[in-house]
mmCIF file of the C-alpha atoms, coordinates in Angstrom:
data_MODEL
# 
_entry.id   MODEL 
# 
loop_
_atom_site.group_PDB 
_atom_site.id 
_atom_site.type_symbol 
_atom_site.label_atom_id 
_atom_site.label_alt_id 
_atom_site.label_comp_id 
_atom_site.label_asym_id 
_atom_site.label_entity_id 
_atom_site.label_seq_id 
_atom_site.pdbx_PDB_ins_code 
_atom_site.Cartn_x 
_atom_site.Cartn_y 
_atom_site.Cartn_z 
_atom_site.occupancy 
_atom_site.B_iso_or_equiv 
_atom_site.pdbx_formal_charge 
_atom_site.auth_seq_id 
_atom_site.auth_comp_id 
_atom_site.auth_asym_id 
_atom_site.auth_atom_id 
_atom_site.pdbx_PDB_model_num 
ATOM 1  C CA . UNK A 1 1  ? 0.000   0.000  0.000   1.00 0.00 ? 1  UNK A CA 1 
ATOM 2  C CA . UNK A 1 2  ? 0.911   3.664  -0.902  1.00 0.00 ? 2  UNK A CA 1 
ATOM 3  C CA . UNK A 1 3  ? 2.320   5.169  1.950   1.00 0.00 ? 3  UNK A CA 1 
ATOM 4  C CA . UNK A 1 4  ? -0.081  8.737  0.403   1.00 0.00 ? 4  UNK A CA 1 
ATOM 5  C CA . UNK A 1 5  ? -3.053  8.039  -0.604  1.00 0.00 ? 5  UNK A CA 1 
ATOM 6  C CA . UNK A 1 6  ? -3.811  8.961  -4.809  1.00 0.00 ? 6  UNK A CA 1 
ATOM 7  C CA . UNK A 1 7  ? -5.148  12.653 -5.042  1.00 0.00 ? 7  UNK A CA 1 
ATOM 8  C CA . UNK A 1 8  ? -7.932  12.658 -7.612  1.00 0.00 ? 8  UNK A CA 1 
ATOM 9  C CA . UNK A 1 9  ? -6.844  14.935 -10.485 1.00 0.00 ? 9  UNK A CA 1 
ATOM 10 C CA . UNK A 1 10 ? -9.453  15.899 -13.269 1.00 0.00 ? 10 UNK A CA 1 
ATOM 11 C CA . UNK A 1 11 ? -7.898  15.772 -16.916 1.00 0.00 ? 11 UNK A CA 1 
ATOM 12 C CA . UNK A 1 12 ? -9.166  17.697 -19.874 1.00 0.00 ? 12 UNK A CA 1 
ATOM 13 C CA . UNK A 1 13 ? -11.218 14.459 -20.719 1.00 0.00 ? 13 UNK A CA 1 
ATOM 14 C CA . UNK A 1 14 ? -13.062 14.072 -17.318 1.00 0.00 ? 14 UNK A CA 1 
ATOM 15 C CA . UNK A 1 15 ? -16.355 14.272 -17.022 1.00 0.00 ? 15 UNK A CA 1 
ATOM 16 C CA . UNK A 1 16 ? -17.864 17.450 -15.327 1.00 0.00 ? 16 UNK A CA 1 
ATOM 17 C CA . UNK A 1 17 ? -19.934 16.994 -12.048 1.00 0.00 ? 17 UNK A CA 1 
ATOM 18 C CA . UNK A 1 18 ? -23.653 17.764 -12.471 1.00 0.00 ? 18 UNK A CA 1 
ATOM 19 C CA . UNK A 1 19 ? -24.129 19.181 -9.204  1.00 0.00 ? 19 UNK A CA 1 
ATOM 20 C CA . UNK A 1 20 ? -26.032 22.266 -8.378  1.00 0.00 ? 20 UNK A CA 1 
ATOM 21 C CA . UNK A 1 21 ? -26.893 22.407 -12.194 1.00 0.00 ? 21 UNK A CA 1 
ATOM 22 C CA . UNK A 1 22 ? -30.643 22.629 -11.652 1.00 0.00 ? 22 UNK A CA 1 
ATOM 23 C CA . UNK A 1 23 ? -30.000 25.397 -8.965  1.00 0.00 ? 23 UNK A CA 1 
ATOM 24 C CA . UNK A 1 24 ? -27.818 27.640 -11.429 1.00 0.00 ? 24 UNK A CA 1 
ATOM 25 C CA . UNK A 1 25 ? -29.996 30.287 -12.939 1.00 0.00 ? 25 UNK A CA 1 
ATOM 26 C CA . UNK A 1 26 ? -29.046 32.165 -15.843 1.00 0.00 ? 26 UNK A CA 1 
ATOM 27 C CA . UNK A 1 27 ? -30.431 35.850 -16.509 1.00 0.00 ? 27 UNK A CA 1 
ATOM 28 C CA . UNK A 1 28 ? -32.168 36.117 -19.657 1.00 0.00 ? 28 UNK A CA 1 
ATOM 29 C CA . UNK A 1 29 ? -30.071 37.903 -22.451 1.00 0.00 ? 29 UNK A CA 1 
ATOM 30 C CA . UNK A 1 30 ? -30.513 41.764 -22.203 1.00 0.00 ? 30 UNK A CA 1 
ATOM 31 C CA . UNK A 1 31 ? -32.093 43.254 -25.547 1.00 0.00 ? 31 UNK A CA 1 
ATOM 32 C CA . UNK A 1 32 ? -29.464 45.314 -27.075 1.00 0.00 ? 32 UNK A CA 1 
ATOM 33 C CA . UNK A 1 33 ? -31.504 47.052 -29.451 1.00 0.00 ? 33 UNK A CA 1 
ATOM 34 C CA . UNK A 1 34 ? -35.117 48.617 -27.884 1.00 0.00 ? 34 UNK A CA 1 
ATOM 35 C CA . UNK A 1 35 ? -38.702 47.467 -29.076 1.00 0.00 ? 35 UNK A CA 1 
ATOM 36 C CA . UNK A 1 36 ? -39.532 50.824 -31.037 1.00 0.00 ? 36 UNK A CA 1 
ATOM 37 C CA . UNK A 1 37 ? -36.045 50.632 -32.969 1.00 0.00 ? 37 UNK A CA 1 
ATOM 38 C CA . UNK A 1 38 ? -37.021 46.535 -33.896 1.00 0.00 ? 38 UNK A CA 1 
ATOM 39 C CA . UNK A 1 39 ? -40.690 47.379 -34.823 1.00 0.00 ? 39 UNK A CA 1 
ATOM 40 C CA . UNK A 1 40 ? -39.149 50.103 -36.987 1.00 0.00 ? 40 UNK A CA 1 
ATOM 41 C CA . UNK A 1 41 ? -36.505 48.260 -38.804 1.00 0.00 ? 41 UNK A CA 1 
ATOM 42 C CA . UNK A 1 42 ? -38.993 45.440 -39.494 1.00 0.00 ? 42 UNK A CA 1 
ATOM 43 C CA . UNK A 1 43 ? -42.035 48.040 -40.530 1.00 0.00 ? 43 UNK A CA 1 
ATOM 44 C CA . UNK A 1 44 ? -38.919 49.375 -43.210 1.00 0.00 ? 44 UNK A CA 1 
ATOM 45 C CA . UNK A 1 45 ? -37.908 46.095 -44.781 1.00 0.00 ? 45 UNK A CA 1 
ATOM 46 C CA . UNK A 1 46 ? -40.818 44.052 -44.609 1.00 0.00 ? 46 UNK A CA 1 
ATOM 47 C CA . UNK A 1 47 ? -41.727 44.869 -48.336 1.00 0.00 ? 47 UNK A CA 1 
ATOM 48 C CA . UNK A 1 48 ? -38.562 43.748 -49.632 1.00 0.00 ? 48 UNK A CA 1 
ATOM 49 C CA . UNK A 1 49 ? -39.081 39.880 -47.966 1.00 0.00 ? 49 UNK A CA 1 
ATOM 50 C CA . UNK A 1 50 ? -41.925 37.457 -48.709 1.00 0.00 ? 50 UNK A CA 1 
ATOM 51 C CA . UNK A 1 51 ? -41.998 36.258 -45.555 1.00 0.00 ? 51 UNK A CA 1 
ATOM 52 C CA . UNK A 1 52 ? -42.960 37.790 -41.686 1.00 0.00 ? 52 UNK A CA 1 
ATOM 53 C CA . UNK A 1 53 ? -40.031 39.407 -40.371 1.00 0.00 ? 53 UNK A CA 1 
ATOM 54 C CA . UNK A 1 54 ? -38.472 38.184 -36.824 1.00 0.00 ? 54 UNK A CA 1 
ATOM 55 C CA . UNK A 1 55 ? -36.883 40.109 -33.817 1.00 0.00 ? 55 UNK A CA 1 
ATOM 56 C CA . UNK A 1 56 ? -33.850 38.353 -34.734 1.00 0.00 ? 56 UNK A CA 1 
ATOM 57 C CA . UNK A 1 57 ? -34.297 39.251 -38.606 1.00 0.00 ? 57 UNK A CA 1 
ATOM 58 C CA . UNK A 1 58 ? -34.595 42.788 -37.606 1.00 0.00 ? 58 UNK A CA 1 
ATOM 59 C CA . UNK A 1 59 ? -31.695 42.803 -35.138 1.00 0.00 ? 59 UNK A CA 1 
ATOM 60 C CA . UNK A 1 60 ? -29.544 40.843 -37.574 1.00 0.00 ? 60 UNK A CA 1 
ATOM 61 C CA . UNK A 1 61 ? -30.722 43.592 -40.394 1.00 0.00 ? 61 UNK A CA 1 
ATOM 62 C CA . UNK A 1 62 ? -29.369 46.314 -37.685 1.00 0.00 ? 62 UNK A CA 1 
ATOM 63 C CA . UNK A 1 63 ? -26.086 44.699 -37.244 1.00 0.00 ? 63 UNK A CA 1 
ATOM 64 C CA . UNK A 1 64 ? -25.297 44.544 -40.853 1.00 0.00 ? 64 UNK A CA 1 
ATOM 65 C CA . UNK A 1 65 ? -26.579 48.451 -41.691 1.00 0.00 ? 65 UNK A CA 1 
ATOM 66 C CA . UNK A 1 66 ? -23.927 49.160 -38.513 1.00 0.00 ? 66 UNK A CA 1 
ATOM 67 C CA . UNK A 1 67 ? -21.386 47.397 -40.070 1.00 0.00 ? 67 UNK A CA 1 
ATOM 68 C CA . UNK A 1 68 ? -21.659 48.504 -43.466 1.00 0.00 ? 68 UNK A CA 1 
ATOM 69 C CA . UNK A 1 69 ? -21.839 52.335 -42.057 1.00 0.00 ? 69 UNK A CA 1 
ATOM 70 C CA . UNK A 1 70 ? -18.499 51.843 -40.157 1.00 0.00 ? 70 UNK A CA 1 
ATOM 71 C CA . UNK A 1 71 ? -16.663 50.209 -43.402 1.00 0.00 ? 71 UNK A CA 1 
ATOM 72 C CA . UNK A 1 72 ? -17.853 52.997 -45.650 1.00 0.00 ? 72 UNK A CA 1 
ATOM 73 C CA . UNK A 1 73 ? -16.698 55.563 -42.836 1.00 0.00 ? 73 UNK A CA 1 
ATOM 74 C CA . UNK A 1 74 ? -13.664 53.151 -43.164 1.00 0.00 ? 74 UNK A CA 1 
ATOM 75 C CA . UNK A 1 75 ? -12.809 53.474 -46.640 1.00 0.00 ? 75 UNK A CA 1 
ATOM 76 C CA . UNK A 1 76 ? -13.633 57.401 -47.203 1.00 0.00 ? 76 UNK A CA 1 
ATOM 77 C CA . UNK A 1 77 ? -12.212 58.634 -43.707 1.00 0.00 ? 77 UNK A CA 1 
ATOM 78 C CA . UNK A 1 78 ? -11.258 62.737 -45.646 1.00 0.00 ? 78 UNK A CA 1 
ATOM 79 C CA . UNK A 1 79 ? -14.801 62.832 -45.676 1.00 0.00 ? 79 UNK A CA 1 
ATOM 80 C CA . UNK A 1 80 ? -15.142 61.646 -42.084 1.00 0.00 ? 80 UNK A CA 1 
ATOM 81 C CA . UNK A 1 81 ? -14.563 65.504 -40.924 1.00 0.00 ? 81 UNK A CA 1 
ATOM 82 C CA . UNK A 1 82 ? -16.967 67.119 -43.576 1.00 0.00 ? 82 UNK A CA 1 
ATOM 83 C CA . UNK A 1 83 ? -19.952 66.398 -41.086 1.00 0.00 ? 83 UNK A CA 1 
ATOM 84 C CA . UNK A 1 84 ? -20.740 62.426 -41.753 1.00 0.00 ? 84 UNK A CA 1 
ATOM 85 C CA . UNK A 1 85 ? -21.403 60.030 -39.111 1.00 0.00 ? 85 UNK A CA 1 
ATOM 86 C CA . UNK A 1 86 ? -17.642 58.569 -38.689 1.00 0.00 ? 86 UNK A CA 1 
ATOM 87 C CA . UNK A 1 87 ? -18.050 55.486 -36.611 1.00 0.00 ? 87 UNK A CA 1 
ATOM 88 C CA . UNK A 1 88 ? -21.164 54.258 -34.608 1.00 0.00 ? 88 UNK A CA 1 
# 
């Protein structure tokens, strides 16, 4: 017999405990974008889809519009003083 006893050490491959899982809450996501700003966006673009437009299709249609904004401000930035928007 070992004169220590063996120390159980987890490895990468170890299977995690499921205790206290049920007890572990998680908040629900925050909205990033508001209601009036969704309804909006969706009351815009509707025409140009067949089908109903989602939350998520409106806050992924938000995202992109942001993005594209901030590469154009990207590519022309002499024009970035002149009184556009420059980055959002």
């Amino acid at each position: 017999m070992a004169k220590y006893p063996r120390r159980y050490r987890p490895r990468w491959d170890s299977p995690m405990p499921s205790a206290n899982t049920d007890r572990v809450k998680t908040p629900p996501p925050r909205p990033r974008h508001s209601r009036e700003l969704l309804d909006e966006t969706k009351q815009v673009w509707q025409p140009y889809y067949a089908r109903e437009l989602t939350d998520e299709d409106a806050r992924e249609i938000i995202e992109n519009m942001i993005e594209f904004v901030n590469l154009m401000a990207d590519l022309h930035p002499e024009e970035e003083s002149g009184g556009s928007l420059g980055r959002i």
